[in-house]
N, C-alpha and C positions, 0 to 999 in steps of 0.2 A: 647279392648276398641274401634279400631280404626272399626268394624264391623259395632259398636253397633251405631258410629257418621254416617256410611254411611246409616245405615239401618234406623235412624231415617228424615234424610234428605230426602230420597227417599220416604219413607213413608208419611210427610208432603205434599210432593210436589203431591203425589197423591189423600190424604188427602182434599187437598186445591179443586179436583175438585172438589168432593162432596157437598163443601161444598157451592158451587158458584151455584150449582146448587139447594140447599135447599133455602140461600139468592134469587135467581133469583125467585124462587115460594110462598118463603111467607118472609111478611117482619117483622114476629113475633121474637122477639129480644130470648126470651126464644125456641126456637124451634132452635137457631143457638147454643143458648150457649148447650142445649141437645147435638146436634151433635160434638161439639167442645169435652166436656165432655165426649162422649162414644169414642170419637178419642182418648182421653190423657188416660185415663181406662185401653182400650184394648191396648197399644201399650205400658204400665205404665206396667200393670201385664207381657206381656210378658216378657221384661230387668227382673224384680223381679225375675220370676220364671228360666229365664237360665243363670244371669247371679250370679244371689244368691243361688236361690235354692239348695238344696241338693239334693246328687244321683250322682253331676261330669253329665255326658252324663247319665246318664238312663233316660230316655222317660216318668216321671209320669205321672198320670192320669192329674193330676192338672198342667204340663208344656204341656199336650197333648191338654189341653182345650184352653191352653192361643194359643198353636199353631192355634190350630181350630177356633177362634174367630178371632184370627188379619186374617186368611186366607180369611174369610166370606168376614169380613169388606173391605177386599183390595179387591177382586173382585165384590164389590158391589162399590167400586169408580173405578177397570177398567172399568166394563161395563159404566160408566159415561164419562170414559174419551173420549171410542170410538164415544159416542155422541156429546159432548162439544168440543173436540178436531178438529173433523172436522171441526164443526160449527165456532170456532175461527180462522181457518185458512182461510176459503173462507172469513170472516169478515176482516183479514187483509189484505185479496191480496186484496180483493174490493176497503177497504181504501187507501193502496197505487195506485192502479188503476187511484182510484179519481183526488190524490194528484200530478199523475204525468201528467194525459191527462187533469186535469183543471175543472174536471164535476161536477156537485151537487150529482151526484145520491152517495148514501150512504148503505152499509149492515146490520150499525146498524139497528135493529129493537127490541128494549125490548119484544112487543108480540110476534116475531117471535123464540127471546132467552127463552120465557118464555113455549113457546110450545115444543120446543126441550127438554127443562129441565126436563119436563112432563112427555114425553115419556120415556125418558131420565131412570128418576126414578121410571117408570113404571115397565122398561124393567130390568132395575138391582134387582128389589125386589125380581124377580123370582127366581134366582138362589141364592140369598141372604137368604129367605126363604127357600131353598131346603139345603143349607147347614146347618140351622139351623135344619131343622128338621132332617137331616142327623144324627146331633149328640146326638138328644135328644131319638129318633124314630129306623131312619134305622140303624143301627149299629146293632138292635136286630131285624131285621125285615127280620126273618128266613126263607128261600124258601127251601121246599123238592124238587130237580129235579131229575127227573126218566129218565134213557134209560133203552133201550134194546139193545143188541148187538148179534149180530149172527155172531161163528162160524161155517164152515162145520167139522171141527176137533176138536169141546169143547168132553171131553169123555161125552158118554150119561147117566153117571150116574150125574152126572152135570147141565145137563138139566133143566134150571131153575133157579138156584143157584142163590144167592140175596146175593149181595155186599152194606154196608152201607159204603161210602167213605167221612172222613172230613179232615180238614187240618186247619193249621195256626191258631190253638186255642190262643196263646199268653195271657195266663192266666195274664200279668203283667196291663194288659191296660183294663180289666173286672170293672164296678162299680154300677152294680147292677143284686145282685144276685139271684134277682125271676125270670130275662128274662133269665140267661144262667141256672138255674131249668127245665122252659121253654123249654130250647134248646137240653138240653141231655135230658129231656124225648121225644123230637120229636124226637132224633136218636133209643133210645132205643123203639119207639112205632114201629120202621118200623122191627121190626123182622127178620132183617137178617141174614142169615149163619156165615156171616163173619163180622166184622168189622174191616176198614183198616185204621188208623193214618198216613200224611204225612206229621207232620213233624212242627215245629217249637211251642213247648209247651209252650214256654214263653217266653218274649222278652230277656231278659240277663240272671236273674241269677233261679236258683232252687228254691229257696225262693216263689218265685212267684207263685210256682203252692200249696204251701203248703196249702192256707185257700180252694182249690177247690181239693183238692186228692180226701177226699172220695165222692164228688160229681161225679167227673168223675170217680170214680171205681166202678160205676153204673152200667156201660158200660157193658155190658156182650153179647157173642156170642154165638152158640153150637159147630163153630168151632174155637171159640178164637177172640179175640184181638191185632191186629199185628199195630207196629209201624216203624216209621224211623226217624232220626232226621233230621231238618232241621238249616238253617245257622244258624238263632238265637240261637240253644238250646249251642250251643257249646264257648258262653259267648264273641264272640270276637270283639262286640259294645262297652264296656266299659272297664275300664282300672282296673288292679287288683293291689295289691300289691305283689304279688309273681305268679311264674308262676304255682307253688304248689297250690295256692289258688285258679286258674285258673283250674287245672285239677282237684280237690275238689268238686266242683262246676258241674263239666262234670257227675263226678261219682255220685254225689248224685242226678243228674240227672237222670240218669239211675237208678240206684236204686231207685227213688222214681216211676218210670214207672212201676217195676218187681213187686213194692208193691201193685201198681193199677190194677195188674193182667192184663197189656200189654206185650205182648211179642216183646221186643223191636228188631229189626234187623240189625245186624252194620256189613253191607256187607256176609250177612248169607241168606243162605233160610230152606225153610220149606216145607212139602208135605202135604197137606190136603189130605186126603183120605175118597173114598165115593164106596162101593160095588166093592171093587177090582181095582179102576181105581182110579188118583188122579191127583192133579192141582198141581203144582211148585209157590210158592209165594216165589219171591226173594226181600230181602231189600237192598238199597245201602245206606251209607252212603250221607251226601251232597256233590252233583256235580255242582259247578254252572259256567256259563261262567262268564270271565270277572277276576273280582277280587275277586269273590265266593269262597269260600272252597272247594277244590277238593279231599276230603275225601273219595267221592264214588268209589269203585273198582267192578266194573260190572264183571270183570272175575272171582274173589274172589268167588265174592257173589253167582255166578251160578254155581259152581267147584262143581260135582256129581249131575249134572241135566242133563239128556237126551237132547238129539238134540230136539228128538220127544216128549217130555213133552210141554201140555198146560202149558204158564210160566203167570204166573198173577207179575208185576213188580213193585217196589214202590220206586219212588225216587223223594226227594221233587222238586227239581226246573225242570222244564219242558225243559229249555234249552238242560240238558240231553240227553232226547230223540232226538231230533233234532241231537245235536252234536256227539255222542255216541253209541244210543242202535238202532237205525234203520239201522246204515251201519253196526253193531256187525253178526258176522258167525250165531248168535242163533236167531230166529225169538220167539220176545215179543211180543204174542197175545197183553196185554193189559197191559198201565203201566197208573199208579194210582202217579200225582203230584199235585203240590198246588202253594205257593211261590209267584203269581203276585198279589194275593188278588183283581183284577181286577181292581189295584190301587184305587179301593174301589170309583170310580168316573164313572158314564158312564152312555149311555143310551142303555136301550135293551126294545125290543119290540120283544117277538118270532113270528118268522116268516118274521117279517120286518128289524130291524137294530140290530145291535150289535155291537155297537164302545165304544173305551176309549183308551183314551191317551196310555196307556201303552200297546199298540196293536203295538206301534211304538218301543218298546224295545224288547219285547216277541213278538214272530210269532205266540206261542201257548200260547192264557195268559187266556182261559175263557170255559168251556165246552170240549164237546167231538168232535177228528180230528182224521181222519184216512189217513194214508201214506204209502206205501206199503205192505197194506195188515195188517198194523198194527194201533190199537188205544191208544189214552191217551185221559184221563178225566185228567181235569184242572178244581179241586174245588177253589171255588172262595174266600174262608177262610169261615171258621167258625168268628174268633174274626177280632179283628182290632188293628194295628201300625199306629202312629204319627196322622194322621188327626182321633179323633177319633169320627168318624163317618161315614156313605156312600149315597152318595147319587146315585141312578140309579141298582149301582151293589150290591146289596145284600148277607148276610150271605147264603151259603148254605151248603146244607147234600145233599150229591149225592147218591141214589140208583140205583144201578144198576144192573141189569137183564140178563144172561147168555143164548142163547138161541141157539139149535142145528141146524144146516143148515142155508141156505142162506134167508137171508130178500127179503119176497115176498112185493112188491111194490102193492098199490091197482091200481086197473084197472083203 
């Protein structure tokens, strides 16, 4: 209860600039009580939905919304505050200025408050707008990215070879199902050898993926369908009734994977083989720093893998790599994670910028990095958790391109 008094106060009091600044611009009595009304709505369904709602902590679609709207709405009164806020302070020190050296001169100025309000509300639509279209739009607004990668030691029967890499499906938070139709025939159009799953199928329970199984058991390769799990699949966001019910839940996970004709990987590998020569695909369990699940056993997983094998490596959270598989005795060509969703917020422009907040948690949180002679591709999720929507960073399917020898730079 005591959250819900501070989170309403809080929210009021940011509330209130919005709304000084709607009064400062028009003095239409129904265009205040509009605003007043979408304030009480959005902030009325949110307490409904988590503090009523059913599910305990699972993430519905319908508490993902009410999150995503009061989020809109609150950053659509901070960007007002950073306007109005200054402007009220230079107005005070003015006033006391006045008050204490004796002067007429005054800050007040209603056209001067009425033009800041302006911009004010100009300036907040924008990203107010973009979160709206974020949840309506980008969430399903699938980018295929391509690299190429060149080793001097890929075996040459490999040469070539085409990886379709997705991740962080989270089948629980899906609600409409012509755009992810959509979505698995864009993976399925690009024809790859392989396809590689990293990891977190659904936000909590197994349930979740059952109305999309045979959608995703679409999915077909010539050299297979390989998986790994990530934090979420292993149920430990929500609270169960038994700890029985908790591993139930694990298993029918996995099982329901075997059924989709994935070949799941729980600290195991595999040898693709092509004309005599073959790639090491190894899976780890989830690794993550922090308070993650440290399920993944890299030594486990590689045990009857050559020094000298090309090793293709799939572990969901990228922290791994960092903390783990680049200082490991065995050199991993390429490891295949997912797990930051690109906090699903940011701007990218190739070639020019590529930031988002969660560039400040993850070192590796977006695309392909190379570090001692080794790479990881960091898809950016397929689906979407909690805000559900994106704005800036995009659903992607990574293909990827396997190429012999060193990348020649053009002249």
């Amino acid at each position: 209860m005591l959250r819900w008094v501070l989170f309403t106060i809080v929210y009021i009091l940011i509330a209130l600039y919005g709304f000084q600044a709607i009064r400062t611009l028009t003095k239409s009595v129904w265009i205040h009580y509009v605003f007043i009304g979408i304030a009480v709505i959005i902030a009325g369904n949110l307490i409904l939905q988590f503090s009523m709602g059913a599910g305990g902590r699972v993430l519905s679609p319908s508490k993902s919304y009410a999150f995503g709207f009061i989020l809109s709405f609150m950053l659509f009164n901070m960007v007002l505050i950073i306007f109005l806020l200054g402007e009220d302070i230079i107005r005070v020190a003015s006033g006391a200025y006045a008050k204490l050296f004796g002067t007429n001169e005054s800050f007040h100025m209603p056209s001067r408050r009425k033009f800041i309000s302006g911009i004010a509300l100009s300036v907040a639509a924008v990203p107010f707008a973009s979160m709206l279209y974020g949840m309506y739009k980008g969430k399903y607004n699938y980018k295929v990215i391509k690299h190429t990668l060149h080793f001097d030691d890929l075996p040459a029967a490999f040469d070539g070879y085409r990886i379709t890499h997705i991740s962080d499906i989270h089948s629980g938070s899906f609600d409409n199902r012509l755009e992810i139709e959509h979505a698995v025939n864009l993976v399925k159009a690009q024809g790859s050898d392989a396809i590689m799953f990293t990891g977190d199928l659904v936000n909590n329970k197994s349930s979740e993926m059952s109305p999309w199984k045979e959608l995703f058991a679409e999915l077909k390769a010539n050299d297979g369908v390989y998986s790994v799990l990530g934090n979420h699949d292993y149920g430990d966001y929500i609270d169960w009734d038994s700890t029985a019910d908790k591993k139930q839940n694990l298993d029918e996970l996995i099982q329901l994977q075997k059924e989709m004709g994935y070949d799941l990987l729980l600290n195991e590998h595999r040898f693709i083989e092509r004309d005599g020569q073959r790639l090491a695909l190894i899976g780890c369990e989830n690794w993550g720093r922090g308070g993650f699940k440290k399920a993944g056993d890299l030594k486990k997983a590689s045990e009857g893998i050559h020094k000298d094998d090309f090793k293709i490596l799939m572990t969901h959270d990228p922290s791994h790599w960092n903390d783990v598989v680049l200082e490991d005795d065995y050199h991993y060509h390429l490891t295949l994670s997912g797990h930051t969703h690109g906090m699903q917020f940011g701007i990218e422009i190739p070639g020019w910028v590529k930031w988002s907040p969660i560039k400040y948690r993850y070192k590796h949180w977006a695309g392909v990095y190379k570090e001692m002679g080794q790479y990881i591709n960091v898809n950016r999720g397929f689906g979407f958790l909690g805000f559900p929507g994106r704005v800036g960073i995009w659903p992607e399917i990574t293909v990827i391109e396997l190429k012999k020898g060193t990348e020649t730079m053009p002249a």
